[in-house]
N, C-alpha and C positions, 0 to 999 in steps of 0.2 A: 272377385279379381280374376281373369282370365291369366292361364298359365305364360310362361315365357317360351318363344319358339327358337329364338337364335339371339346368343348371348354376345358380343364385341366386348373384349375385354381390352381397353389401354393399358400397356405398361412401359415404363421408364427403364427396366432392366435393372433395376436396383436392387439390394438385398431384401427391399419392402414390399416387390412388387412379388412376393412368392405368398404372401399374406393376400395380393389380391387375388390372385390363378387360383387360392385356394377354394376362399369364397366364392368365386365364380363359377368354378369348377361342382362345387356342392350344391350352387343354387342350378345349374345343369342338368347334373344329377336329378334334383325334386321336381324340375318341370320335365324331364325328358328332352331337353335343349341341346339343340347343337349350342356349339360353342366355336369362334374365333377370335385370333389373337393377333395385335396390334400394335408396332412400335412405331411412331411417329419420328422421324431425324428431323431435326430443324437446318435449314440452309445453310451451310458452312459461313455464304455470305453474309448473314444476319449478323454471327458474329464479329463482324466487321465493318459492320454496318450500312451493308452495298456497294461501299466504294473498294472495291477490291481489283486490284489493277490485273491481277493474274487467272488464271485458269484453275477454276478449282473443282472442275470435273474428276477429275484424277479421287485427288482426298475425298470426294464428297461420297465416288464409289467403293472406294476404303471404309468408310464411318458407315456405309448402309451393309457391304458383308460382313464388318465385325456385329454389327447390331443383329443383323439376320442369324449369327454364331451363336451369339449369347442369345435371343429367342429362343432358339432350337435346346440348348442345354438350359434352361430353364424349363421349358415342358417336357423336356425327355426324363429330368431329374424328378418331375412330381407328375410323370405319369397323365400327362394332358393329352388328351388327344382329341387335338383341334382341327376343326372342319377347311379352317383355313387360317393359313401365318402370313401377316404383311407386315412387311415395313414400306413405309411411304413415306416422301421428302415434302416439308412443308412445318405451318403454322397448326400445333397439336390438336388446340378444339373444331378449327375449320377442318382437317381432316380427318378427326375422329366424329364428327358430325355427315361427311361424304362418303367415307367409309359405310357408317348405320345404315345410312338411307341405298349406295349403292348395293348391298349384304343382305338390304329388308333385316336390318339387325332390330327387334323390338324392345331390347336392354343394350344400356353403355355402361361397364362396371372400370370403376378405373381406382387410385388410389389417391387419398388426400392428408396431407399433410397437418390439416385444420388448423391454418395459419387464421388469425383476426384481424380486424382493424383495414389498414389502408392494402395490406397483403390477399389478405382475403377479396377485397376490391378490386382491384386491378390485376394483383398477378396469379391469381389461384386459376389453375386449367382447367382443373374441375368445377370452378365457378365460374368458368368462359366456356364451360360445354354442356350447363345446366341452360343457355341461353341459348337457343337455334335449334334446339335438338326435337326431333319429331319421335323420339321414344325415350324412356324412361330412362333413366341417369342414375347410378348409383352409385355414391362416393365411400369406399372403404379405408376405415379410418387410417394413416398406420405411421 
């Protein structure tokens, strides 16, 4: 098994995703790995389901600098030091798959929920980015 060169870690900003910077952080560590870190914002629009009659440029650059805040105070607090912090506006697996490939990222470590059944199917992200991805994918449980 050839070592890992450049680690992309997804995370959601949640109290869960510090269990994943962890492990990503250690499996960094053991290969000599840079590492980069990842918050995907999904479209304001989406949640509205496109038909949004207003302008939501405004909010949508609100929701990307609080997420880029809380990025920064989650690596600052465990000590990460990442080769690069993105947040990027979009659909999580298709960006965290553009990301890899634009990064030369050879690891996706992200975190998972380990929902079953019809969840697992359709709406798991980490089961939506273990499909297109051109390097290896690792779901940390949490």
């Amino acid at each position: 098994m050839s070592a890992y060169h450049h680690i992309l870690v997804g995370l959601d900003l949640s109290e869960e995703s510090i269990t994943v910077i962890k492990k990503a952080k250690a499996l960094a560590n053991a290969n000599n790995a840079r590492i980069s870190v990842a918050h995907i914002v999904e479209p304001l629009a989406f949640a509205y389901g496109g038909d949004v009659p207003l302008d939501m440029s405004e909010a949508q650059n609100i929701v990307q600098e609080q997420a880029d805040i809380r990025l920064e105070k989650i690596l600052s607090e465990n000590a990460i030091n990442a080769e690069k912090k993105l947040v990027s506006v979009g659909q999580t697996s298709s960006e965290l798959h553009r990301l890899a490939n634009e990064h030369e990222a050879d690891l996706i470590v992200v975190g998972s929920h380990g929902r079953h059944g019809l969840a697992l199917l359709f709406g798991s992200t980490a089961n939506g980015l273990l499909h297109g991805a051109n390097c290896d994918v690792l779901a940390v449980r949490v």
